[in-house]
C-alpha positions as CSV (number, residue, x, y, z in Angstrom):
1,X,0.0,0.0,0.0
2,X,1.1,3.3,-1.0
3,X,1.7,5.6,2.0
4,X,-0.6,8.8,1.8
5,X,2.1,10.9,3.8
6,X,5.8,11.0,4.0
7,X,7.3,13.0,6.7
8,X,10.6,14.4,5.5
9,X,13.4,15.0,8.9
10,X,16.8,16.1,7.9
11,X,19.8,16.5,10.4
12,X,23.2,17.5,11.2
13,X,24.2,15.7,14.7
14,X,21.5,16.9,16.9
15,X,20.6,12.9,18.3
16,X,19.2,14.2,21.4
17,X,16.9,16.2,19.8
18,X,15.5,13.8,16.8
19,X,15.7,11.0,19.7
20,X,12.9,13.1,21.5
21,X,10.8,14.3,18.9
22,X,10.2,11.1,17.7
23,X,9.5,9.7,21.2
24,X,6.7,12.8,21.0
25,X,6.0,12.3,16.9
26,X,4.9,7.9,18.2
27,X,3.0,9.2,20.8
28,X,0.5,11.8,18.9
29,X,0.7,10.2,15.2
30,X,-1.9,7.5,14.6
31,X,-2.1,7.4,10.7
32,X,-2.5,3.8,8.9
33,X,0.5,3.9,7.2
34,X,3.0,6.4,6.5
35,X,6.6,6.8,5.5
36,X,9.4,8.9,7.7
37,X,12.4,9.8,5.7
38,X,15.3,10.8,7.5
39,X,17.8,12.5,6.1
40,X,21.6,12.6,7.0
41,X,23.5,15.7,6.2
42,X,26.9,14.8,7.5
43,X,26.6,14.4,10.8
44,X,29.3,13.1,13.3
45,X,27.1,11.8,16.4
46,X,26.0,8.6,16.2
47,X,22.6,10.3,14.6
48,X,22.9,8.0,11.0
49,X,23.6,4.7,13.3
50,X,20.6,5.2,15.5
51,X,18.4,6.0,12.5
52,X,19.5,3.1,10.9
53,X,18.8,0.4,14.0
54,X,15.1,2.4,13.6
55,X,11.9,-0.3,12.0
56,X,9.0,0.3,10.3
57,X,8.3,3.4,8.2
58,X,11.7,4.7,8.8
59,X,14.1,4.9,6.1
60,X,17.7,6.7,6.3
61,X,18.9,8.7,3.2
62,X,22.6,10.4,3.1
63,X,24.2,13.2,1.1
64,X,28.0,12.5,0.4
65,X,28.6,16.2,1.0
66,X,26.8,18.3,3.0
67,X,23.7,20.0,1.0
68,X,22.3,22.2,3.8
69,X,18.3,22.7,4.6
70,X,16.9,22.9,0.9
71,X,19.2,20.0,-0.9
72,X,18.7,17.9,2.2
73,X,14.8,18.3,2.4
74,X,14.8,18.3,-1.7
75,X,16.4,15.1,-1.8
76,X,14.2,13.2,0.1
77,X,11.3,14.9,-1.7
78,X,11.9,13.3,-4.5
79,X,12.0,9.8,-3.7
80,X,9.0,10.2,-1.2
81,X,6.1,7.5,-2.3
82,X,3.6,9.6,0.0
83,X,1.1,11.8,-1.8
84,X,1.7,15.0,1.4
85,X,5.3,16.1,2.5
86,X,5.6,17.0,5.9
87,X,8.5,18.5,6.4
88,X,9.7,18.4,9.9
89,X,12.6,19.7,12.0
90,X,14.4,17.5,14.6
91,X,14.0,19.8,17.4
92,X,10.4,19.7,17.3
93,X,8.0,18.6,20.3
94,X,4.5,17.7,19.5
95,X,0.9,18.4,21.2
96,X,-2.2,16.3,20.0
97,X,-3.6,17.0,17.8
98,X,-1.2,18.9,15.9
99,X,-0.7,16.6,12.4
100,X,-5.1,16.2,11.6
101,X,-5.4,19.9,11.0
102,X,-2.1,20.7,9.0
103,X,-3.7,17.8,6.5
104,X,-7.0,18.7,6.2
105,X,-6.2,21.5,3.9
106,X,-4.5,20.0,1.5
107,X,-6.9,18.0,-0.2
108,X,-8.1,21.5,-1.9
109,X,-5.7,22.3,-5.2
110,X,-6.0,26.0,-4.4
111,X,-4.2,25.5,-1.2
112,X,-0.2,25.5,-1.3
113,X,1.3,24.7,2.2
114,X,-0.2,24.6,5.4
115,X,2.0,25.8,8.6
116,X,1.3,25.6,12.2
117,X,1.8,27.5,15.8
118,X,5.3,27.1,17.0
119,X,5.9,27.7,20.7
120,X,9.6,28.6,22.5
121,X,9.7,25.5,25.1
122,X,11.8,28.0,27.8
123,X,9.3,30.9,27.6
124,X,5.9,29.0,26.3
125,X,5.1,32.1,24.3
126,X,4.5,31.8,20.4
127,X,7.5,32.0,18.5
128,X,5.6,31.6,14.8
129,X,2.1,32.1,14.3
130,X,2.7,33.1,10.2
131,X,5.1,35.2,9.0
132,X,4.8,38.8,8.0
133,X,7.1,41.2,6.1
134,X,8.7,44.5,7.2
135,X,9.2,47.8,5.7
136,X,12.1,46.2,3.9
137,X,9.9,43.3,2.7
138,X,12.0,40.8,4.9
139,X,10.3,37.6,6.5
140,X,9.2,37.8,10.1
141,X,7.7,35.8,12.9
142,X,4.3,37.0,13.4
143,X,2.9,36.8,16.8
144,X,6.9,36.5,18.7
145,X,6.9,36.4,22.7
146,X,3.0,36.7,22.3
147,X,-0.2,34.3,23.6
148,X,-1.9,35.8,20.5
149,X,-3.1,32.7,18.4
150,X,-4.9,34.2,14.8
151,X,-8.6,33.8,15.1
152,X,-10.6,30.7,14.0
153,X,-9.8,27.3,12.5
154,X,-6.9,28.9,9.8
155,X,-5.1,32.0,8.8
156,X,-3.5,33.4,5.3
157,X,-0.5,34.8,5.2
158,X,1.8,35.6,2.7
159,X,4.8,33.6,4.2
160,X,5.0,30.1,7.0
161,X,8.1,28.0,8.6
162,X,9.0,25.0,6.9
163,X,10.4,24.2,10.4
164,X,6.8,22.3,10.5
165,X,5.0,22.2,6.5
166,X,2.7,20.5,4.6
167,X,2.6,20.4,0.9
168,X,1.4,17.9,-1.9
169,X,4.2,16.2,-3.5
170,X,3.4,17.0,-6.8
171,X,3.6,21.0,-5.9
172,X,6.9,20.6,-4.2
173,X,7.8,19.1,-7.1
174,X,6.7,21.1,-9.6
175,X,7.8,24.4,-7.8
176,X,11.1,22.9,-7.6
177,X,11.4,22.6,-4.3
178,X,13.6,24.6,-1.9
179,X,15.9,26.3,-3.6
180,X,19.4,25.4,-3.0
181,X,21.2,28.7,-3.8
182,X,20.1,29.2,0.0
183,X,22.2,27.8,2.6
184,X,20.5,26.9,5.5
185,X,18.0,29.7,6.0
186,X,15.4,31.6,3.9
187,X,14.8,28.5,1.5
188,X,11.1,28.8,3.2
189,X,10.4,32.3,2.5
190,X,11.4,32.2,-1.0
191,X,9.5,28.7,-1.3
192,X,6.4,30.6,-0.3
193,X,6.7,33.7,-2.0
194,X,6.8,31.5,-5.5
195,X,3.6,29.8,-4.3
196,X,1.8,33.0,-3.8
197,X,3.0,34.2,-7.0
198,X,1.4,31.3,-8.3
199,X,-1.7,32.0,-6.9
200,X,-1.6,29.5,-3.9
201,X,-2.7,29.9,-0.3
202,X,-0.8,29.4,2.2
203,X,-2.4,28.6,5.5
204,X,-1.7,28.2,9.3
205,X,-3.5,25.4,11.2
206,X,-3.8,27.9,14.0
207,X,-5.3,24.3,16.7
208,X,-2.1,22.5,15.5
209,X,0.5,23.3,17.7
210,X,4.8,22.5,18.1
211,X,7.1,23.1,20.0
212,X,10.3,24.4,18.6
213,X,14.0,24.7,20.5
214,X,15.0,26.5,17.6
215,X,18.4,27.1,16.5
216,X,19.0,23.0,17.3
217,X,18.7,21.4,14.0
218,X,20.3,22.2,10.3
219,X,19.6,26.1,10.7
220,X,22.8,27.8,11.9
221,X,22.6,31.1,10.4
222,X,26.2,31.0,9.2
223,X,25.1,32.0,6.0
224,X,22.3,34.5,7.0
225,X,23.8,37.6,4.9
226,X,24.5,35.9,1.3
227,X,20.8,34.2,1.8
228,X,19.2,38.2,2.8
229,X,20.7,39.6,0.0
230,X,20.0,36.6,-2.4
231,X,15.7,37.1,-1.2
232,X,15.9,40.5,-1.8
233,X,17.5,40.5,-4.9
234,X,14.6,38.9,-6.0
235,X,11.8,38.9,-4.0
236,X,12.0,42.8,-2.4
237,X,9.4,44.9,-4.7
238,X,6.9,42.0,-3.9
239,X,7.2,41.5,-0.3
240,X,7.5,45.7,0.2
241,X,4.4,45.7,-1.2
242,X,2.9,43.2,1.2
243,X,4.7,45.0,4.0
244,X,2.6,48.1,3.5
245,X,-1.1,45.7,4.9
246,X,1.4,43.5,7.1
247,X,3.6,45.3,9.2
248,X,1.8,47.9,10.9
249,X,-0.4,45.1,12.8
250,X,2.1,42.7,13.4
251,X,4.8,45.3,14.9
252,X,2.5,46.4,17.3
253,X,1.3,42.8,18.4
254,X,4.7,42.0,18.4
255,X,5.2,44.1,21.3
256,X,2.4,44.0,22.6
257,X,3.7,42.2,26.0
258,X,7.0,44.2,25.6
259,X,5.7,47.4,24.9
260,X,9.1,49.0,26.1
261,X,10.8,47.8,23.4
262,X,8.7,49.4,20.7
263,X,10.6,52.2,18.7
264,X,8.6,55.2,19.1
265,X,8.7,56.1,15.7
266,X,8.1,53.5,14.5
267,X,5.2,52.8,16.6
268,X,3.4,56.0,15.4
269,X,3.8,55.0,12.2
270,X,2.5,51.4,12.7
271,X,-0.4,53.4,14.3
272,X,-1.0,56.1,11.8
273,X,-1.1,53.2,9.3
274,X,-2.8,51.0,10.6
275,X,-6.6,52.1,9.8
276,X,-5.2,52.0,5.7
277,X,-4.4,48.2,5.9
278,X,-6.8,45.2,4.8
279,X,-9.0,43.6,7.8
């Protein structure tokens, strides 16, 4: 039998953490049958070994050189049997039910990826709820160091982690996938902005809800600058543009708990703005 999903993890050392999240993944997953490709991108710790002892759905793939977030994630992509990716950090922790609502979605051709709520695990406030652009049309975290969940059963935005995503197979595929001229950061923003281009929705399962450590699985950042200018080289006019209905709502949010931090300029401008952008 075919498996309807296949749940894409890629890592660089990190056993701890993928040792744990699946322990979490078992106890909250209850589909039929399913794949879970893992993917080794050169790690040193005993991560490929313990993979590899692993029964079941769980398969180990391995570059022969490192390939980073998107050639990591892109090549199990393509050799997934499943009809829905799920792509999945290995720092992730799991509530129930966080997988039925990301899947629900996708069953409807108009829709292009479906993201979730991410929580920090030291703070328990929402680290991504969406993500919006700012005046410089770069990707942010909506919601960050808030309890402010989006209203009802989903959310549009323009932009969503692939630290937890959803897509058909057959979209990945066709969009390309991530696109590897990124190196360990930003393949997700510029993964989205092509599907909204295209015309897709993009969607947060606002009841489906991670945890994330963040910062503990291929991400990082050692290649933050080259991946900011290679986004905006492309993708800037676009996201402005979104900025000008995004940011305004989402700074202020942002801070709403911190409200010390805000810049007062900028909060005035966020405020003087605000009444112009979409509802």
């Amino acid at each position: 039998m075919t498996p309807k999903v296949s749940f894409i993890s890629a890592f660089h050392d990190g056993l701890a953490h993928s040792q744990r999240m699946l322990a979490g993944f078992d106890e909250t997953v209850t589909l039929p049958d399913y794949e879970f490709l893992w993917v080794n991108d050169e790690s040193t710790d005993g991560s490929d070994a313990w993979v590899e002892k692993l029964s079941g759905p769980h398969r180990l793939l391995s570059n022969s050189q490192s390939r980073g977030f998107a050639g990591a994630n892109n090549t199990a992509a393509n050799v997934a049997k499943g009809e829905w990716l799920v792509f999945l950090n290995n720092d992730l922790l799991f509530f129930q039910p966080w997988l039925e609502p990301m899947l629900s979605p996708l069953s409807d051709p108009d829709v292009g990826a479906v993201g979730n709520v991410q929580f920090n695990p030291a703070t328990g406030l929402i680290d991504h709820a969406g993500m919006f652009f700012d005046k410089g049309g770069i990707p942010r975290q909506a919601r960050k160091h808030t309890l402010r969940i989006p209203e009802g059963e989903y959310s549009e935005w323009n932009c969503l982690s692939a630290a937890c995503l959803a897509m058909r197979k057959e979209l990945f595929l066709e969009m390309g996938g991530f696109d590897e001229g990124y190196r360990t950061g930003w393949e997700d923003a510029d993964l989205c902005v092509r599907l909204r281009q295209k015309g897709k929705r993009l969607l947060l399962a606002n009841q489906s809800h991670v945890r994330h450590v963040g910062g503990a699985s291929l991400g990082s950042h050692q290649q933050d600058e080259a991946n900011r200018s290679r986004f905006l080289s492309m993708w800037q006019p676009v996201t402005r543009q979104w900025a000008q209905s995004e940011w305004p709502r989402e700074y202020l949010l942002r801070y709403s708990r911190q409200w010390w931090r805000l810049s007062p300029l900028k909060a005035i401008e966020a405020l003087w703005l605000l009444p112009r952008c979409r509802e």
